[in-house]
N, C-alpha and C positions, 0 to 999 in steps of 0.2 A: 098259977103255974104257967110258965111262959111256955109257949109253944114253938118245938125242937124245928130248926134249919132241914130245909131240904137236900139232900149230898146233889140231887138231880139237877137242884136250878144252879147250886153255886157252881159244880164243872160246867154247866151250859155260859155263866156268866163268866167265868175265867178262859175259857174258848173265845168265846164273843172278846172277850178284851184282847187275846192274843191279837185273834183275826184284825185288830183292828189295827191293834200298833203295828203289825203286818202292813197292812194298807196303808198306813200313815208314812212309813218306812217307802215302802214303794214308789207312793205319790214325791215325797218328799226329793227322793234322790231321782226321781223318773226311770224308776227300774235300772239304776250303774251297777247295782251289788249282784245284779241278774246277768251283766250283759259278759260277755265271753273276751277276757284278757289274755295278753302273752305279755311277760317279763325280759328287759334285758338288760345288758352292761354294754356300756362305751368307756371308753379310753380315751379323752382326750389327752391331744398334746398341747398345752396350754394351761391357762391360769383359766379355773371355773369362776372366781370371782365374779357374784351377779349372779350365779345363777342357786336357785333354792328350794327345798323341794315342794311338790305342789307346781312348778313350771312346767307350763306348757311343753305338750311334745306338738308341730305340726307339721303339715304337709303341705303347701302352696297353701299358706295362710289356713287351712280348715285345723283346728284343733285333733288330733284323732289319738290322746294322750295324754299322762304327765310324768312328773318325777318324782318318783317315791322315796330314792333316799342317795345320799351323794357323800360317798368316805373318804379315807384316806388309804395307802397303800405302800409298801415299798416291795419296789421290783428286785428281787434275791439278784436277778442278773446282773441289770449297769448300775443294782444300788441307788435308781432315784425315786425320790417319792412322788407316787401316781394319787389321781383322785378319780376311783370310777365314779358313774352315774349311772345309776338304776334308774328305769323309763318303765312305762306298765302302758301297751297301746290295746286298744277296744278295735278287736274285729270287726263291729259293725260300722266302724270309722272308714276301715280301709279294705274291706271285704273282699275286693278284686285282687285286689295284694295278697293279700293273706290266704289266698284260695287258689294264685296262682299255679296250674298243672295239677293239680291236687296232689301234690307232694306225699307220699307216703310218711314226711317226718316235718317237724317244724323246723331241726335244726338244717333240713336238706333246703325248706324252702326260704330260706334266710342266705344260706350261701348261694341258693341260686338268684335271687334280687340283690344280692353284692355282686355277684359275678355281672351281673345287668346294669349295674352299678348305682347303689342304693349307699347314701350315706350319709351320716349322721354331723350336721354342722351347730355349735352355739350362735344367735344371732342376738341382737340388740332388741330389746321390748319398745325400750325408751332411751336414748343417747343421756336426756336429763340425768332420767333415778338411775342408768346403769345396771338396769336390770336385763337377763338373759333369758331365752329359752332356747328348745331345740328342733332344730328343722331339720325334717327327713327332706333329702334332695337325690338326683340322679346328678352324677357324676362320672361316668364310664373311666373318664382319660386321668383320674385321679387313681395311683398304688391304695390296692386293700392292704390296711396294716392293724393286723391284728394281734396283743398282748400273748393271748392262752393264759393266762392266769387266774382264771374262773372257768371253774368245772361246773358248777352250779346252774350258771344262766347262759344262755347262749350270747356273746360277744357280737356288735354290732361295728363295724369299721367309722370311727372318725374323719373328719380332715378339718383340716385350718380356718379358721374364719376370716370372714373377708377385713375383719376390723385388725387381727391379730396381723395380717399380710402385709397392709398398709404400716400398721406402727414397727412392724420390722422394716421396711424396706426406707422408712422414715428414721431408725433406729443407725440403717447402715448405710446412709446418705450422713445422717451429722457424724457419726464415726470417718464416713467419708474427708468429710470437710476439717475435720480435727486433726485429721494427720496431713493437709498440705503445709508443707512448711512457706509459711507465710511470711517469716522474717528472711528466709532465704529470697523469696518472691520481691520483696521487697528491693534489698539490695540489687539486685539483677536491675527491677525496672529503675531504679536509683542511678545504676552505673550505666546501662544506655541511652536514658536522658540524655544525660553529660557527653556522652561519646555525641550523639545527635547533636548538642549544641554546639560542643566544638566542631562537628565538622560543619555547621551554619555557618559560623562565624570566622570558621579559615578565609587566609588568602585564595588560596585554589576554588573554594567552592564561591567565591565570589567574582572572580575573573569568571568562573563559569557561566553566572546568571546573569552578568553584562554580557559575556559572548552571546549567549541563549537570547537575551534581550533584543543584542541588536541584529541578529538573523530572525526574531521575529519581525524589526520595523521593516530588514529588508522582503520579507514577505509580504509584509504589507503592501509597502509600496510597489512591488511587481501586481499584486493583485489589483491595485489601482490601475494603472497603467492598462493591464488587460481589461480592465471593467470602463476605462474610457476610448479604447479602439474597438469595445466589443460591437459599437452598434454597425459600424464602419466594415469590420470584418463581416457581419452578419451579409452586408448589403453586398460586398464583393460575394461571398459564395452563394447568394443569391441570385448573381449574375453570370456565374459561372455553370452555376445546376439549369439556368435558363437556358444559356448559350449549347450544353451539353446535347439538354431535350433537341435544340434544335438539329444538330447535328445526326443524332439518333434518329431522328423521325426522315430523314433525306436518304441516308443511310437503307432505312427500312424502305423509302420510296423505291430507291434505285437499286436493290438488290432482286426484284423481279425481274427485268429486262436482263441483269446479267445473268441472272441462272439459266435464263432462256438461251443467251448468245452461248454461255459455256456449252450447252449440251449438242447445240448445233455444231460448232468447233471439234466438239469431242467425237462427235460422228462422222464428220472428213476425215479427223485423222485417221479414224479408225478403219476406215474406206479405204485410205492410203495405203496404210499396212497391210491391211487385206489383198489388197491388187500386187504389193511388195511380194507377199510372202508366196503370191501363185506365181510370180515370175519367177521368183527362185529353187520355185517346186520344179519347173516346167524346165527350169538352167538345171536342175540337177538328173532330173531325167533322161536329159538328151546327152551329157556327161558320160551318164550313165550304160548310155547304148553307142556314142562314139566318142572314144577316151581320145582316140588320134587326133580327135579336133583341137586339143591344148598344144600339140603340138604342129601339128597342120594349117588349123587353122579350119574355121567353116567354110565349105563348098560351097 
């Protein structure tokens, strides 16, 4: 008679197995199913093409995320079809972020790092395969533009990608160049050739440029002329600025003896007047005390 199973070992052996796939589990994902998640949606305005779920979410190159599912949508408003993107980012990624102020709520502290300016851009993995992920960035001077149309997850603000910006502005440069009219441009430069040749080939414009011609020879020839009397000329006004010094230096000799002779001259006369003006003080005074003398005459 074979002898009955213990109930004690096999729950200890179905324990033990839990615990281990437990552990296996753990090691295997390095505790991710442990670590503390927030979910959200973006709106891009663009084509997701490239991008799949499982893509990276990051932050200055550090991974601190991915993408868990990416649908389709039509907006009830302007009627066009949207594609959100669900992200699932690991607190312990961005810990500082996600703790900032210690927000009484997630969705406060979500609007508060948009308001900071926090937002969500598709970038290139690889240019080759065309594959996408998404980068959280600061953007401040970028408009928050947000759908509302998920109640569900908190809404994360989009903006343009730098590849998207470029194929537009590249998009409205050849739209650019498709509407110059080209065959109008054409005829224009066609018809003033022709105006330009004819007026080459006038009469008038040809009397011109022998006129022009021969006012250049006679410049020429003037300028000869001056360039074969220049040395000649040099040599006279070199004897002339000689001649000058001389004059100026005689000049300077002989203007100290005259300043001397003026001040002497200048003090007789002034002697003169002086001795003048007491005699006519002295005629007025005596006038003064006998007027009959003009008619008498002096005693």
């Amino acid at each position: 008679m074979s002898k009955q199973a213990n109930p004690s070992v096999i729950g200890a052996f179905v324990i033990g197995a839990l615990l281990l796939t437990i552990l296996g589990l753990t090691a295997f994902s390095s505790g991710q199913w442990l670590a503390k998640k927030s979910q959200f949606v973006i709106y891009f305005n663009e084509s997701v093409n490239g991008l799949s779920v499982g893509a990276l979410v990051k932050m200055q190159g550090v991974p601190i995320g991915k993408v868990i599912d990416i649908q389709v949508q039509l907006d009830p408003n302007s009627q066009r079809i949207l594609t959100p993107v669900f992200i699932e980012i690991e607190h312990e990624k961005c810990a500082q972020f996600m703790a900032i102020g210690e927000l009484d709520s997630q969705q406060a502290l979500m609007t508060k790092l948009m308001a900071d300016g926090l937002r969500m851009q598709l970038q290139y993995t690889s240019l080759v395969t065309g594959q996408l992920y998404v980068e959280a960035l600061l953007r401040p001077e970028s408009p928050i533009k947000l759908t509302h149309l998920n109640t569900d997850f908190i809404e994360l603000a989009g903006v343009t990608s730098s590849s998207q910006e470029v194929q537009k502005n590249v998009t409205e440069a050849i739209r650019g160049i498709q509407n110059i009219p080209f065959e109008t441009l054409s005829t224009e430069v066609i018809l003033t050739l022709q105006q330009i040749n004819q007026l080459i080939s006038s009469k008038e414009m040809q009397q011109s440029m022998g006129s022009l011609a021969n006012a250049l020879q006679s410049a020429e020839n003037i300028l000869r002329k001056v360039d074969n009397k220049s040395e000649k000329i040099t040599t006279e006004l070199q004897g002339t600025l000689h001649y000058s010094h001389r004059v100026m230096k005689k000049l300077d000799g002989a203007a100290e003896p005259l300043l001397d002779e003026l001040p002497e001259n200048l003090n007789t006369t002034l002697e003169e007047i002086r001795r003048s003006a007491k005699s006519i003080r002295l005629l007025a005074d005596y006038l003064e005390q006998h007027p009959e003398s003009l008619v008498r005459g002096k005693r």
